[in-house]
C-alpha positions, 0 to 999 in steps of 0.5 A: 472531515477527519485529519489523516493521521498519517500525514502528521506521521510524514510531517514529523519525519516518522514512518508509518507501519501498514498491513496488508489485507489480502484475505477477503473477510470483514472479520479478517480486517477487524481483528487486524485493524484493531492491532495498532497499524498505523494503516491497513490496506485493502488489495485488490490487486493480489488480495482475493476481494472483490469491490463489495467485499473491499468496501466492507472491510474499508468500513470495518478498518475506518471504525478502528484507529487504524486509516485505511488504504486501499491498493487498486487493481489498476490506474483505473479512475472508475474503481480509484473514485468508488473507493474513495467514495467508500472511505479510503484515506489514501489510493495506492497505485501499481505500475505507475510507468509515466508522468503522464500515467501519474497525472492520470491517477492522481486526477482520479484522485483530487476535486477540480480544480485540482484533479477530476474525481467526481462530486459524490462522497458517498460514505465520505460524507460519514466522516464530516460534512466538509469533505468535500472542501477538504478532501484534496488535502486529506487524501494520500496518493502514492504511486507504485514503481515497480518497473525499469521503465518507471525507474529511468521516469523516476524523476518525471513521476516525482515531479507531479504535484498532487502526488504524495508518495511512492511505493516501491513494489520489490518483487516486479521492480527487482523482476523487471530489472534483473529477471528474477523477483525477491523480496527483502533482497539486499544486493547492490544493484538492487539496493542502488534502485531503491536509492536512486529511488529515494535520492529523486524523493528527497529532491521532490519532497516526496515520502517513499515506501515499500513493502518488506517480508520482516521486521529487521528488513523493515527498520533498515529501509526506514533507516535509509529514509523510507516513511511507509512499511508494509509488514508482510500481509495477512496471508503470510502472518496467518501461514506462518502462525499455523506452520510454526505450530505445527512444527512443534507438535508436528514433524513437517520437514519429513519427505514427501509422503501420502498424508491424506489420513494424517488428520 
């Protein structure tokens, strides 16, 4: 089996930078993965893919340098088994609340006797015939904490031994918490979650990451101690590039007006 690269990233105290795959294309997921990304995620739980489609992108992103992730759509063992049946390297997991939640997803995740996940590495097999020996140890689990209820578990959630890492989901942590989402947002009751957060990390050895909206947000975050960043996703990067084009060539700050016959 290959070795997860992003395990010796962690081991040597770096950070991983990942992308975020939200458009449902293979081809989409090549021309990203081929970019130098630490990883690259499939979302299925904001991205627009369904499980077909997910797998492809997962062959695509795993011929590349690139290891692939995928995020599911829920604390689901069904569809946590199938992707890693498909080749996923690592599983991230929203809306992780409890202990018992987190045993829960990482048991999909591990072989017996360290979890339950079923006896069947499909496509897994492709990457060497000891998968299955040496999944358990190759695999990341990373739950989200993106809840006030999963802030005040933080320390129960950590605690899980076959869990590996973190990812903080700033938009509903900083909604659950505060009413109102945002991303990038540095205030300081925000930023004492994020460092309660860490500080039950570095108590359980546990690596932390976070999705960012920009480059200099990003390296703050990892200068706090954070060892997995996601940079925007593709969506947003293909959005962005069209409309910093556009606004060269051209006015699209005028008002609001009927443009049906501008193009």
């Amino acid at each position: 089996m290959f070795k997860n690269k992003l395990l010796d990233i962690w081991k040597n105290g770096d950070a991983v930078v990942n992308a975020w795959l939200h458009i449902p294309s293979i081809w989409s997921a090549e021309v990203m993965a081929v970019q130098g990304w630490h990883s690259v995620t499939v979302d299925m739980q904001h991205g627009l893919m369904g499980m077909e489609t997910a797998i492809q992108m997962i062959q695509m992103i795993s011929r590349t340098d690139a290891v692939a992730l995928a995020r599911v759509n829920w604390n689901d063992p069904a569809d946590i088994m199938k992707l890693l049946d498909a080749g996923a390297y690592g599983i991230i997991c929203p809306m992780v609340n409890t202990r018992e939640q987190a045993e829960a997803f990482v048991g999909a995740c591990r072989y017996e006797p360290r979890g339950y996940r079923s006896l069947g590495p499909t496509r897994g097999r492709l990457y060497g015939s000891d998968y299955a020996n040496r999944a358990n140890d190759e695999i990341i689990t990373m739950a989200m904490i993106e809840t006030k209820e999963a802030l005040n578990n933080v320390d129960d959630i950590m605690s899980v031994e076959e869990l590996d890492s973190i990812y903080i989901g700033p938009g509903d942590l900083r909604l659950s918490l505060f009413g109102k989402g945002g991303i990038d947002v540095e205030d300081a009751e925000f930023m004492e979650a994020i460092d309660t957060i860490l500080a039950s990390a570095k108590k359980h050895n546990k690596v932390v990451g976070m999705h960012t909206n920009s480059t200099g947000y990003a390296k703050r975050m990892i200068e706090k101690g954070m060892q997995f960043v996601t940079m925007q996703t593709d969506t947003v990067m293909l959005r962005d590039a069209a409309q910093n084009i556009l606004s060269e060539m051209i006015d699209t700050s005028a008002p609001d007006e009927d443009t049906s016959s501008a193009y």
